[in-house]
C-alpha positions in Angstrom: -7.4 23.4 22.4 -5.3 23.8 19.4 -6.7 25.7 16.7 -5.7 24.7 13.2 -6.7 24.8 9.6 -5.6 22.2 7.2 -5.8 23.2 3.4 -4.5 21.7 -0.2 -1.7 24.2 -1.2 1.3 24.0 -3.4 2.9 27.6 -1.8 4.8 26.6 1.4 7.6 28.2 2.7 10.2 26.1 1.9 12.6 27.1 5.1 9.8 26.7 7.0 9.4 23.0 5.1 13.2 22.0 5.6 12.6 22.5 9.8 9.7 20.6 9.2 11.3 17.5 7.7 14.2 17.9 10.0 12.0 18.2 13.1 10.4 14.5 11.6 13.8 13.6 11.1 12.8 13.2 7.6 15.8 15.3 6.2 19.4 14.3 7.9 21.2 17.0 9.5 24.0 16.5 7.2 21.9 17.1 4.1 22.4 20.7 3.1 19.4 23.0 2.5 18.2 22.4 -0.9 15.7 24.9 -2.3 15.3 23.1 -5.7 14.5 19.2 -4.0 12.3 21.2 -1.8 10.3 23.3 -4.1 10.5 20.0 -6.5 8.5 18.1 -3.7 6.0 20.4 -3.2 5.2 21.3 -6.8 5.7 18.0 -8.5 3.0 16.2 -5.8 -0.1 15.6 -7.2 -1.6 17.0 -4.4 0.3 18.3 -1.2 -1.8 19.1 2.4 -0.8 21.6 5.0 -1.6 22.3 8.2 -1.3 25.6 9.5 -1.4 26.9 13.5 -3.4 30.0 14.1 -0.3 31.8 13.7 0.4 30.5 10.3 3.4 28.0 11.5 3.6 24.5 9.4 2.4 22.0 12.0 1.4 19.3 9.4 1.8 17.6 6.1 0.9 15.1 3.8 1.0 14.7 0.3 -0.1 12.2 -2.9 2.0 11.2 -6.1 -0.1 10.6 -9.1 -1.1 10.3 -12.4 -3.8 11.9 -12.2 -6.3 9.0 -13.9 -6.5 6.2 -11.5 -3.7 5.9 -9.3 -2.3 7.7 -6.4 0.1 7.4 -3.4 -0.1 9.1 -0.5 3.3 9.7 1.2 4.8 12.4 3.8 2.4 12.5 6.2 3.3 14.1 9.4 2.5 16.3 12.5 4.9 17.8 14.5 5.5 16.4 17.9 4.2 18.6 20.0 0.8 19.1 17.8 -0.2 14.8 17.7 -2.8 13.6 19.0 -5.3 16.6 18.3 -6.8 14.9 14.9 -4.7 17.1 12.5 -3.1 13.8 11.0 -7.1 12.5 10.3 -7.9 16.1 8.5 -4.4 15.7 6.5 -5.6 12.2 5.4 -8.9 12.9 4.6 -8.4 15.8 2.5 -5.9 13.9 0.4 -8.6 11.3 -0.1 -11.2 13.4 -1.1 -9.5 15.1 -3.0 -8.0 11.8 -5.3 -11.9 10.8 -4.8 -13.6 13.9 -6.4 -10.6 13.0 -9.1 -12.0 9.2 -9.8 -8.8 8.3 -8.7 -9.7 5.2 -6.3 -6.3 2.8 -6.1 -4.9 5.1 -3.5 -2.1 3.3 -1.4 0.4 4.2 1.0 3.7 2.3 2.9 2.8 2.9 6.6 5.5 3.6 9.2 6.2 0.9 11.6 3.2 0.4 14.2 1.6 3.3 12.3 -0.9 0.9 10.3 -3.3 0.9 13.3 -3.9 4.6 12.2 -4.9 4.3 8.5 -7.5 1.3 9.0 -10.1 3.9 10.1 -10.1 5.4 6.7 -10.2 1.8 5.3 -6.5 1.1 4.2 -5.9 -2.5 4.8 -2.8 -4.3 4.5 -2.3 -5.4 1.0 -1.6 -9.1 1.4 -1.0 -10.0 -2.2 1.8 -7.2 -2.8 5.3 -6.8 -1.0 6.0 -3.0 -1.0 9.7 -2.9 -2.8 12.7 0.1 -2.8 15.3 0.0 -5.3 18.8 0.0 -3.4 21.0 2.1 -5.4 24.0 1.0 -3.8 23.9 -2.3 -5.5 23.2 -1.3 -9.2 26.5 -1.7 -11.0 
């Protein structure tokens, strides 16, 4: 059994953050290492989750963009490969929740990963069906 701890932090060690992403093949392996976008993301989140092995290594991560008074989106979530399965995703997620929660914050959405959706109705995410989620394509602006 994997032991694990999952806790709300905004001091992660950003090398160790950068494998992470690239791991998730969330950061391309032609993007340089960035210290600023990194430390940007982890300190600019509303809230940012991590989950830690028993020997301290970054296994897990989620995080939530906010305003702090009534909206939030919950973005980045991840576990390493090797560490799925084990219910360290759930604890990332529910933290996050409780968290925007004990903050009022109650619109709290999130664009799931293809065939991912399955694992966010147990927290009672459902598919918005009067919204289209949209992303600017800064190729085209002029």
């Amino acid at each position: 059994m994997v032991e694990y701890k999952v806790v709300l932090t905004h001091n992660v060690n950003l090398t160790e953050l950068y494998e992470f992403y690239r791991a998730l093949n969330w950061w391309a392996d032609s993007e340089p290492f960035n210290l600023d976008i990194l430390q940007a993301i982890v300190q600019n989140s509303f809230c940012f989750a991590a989950a830690f092995d028993n020997n301290n290594k970054l296994i897990g991560i989620g995080r939530c963009l906010s305003d702090g008074a009534s909206d939030a989106y919950i973005q980045d979530v991840g576990v390493l490969e090797k560490y799925r399965g084990k219910g360290i995703g759930k604890k990332i997620i529910e933290l996050l929740i409780n968290h925007l929660r004990s903050k009022n914050i109650n619109w709290i959405s999130l664009i799931a990963e293809p065939n991912a959706a399955e694992f966010y109705y147990q927290f009672g995410f459902e598919i918005m069906k009067d919204y289209t989620p949209l992303k600017l394509n800064i190729t085209k602006i002029k």
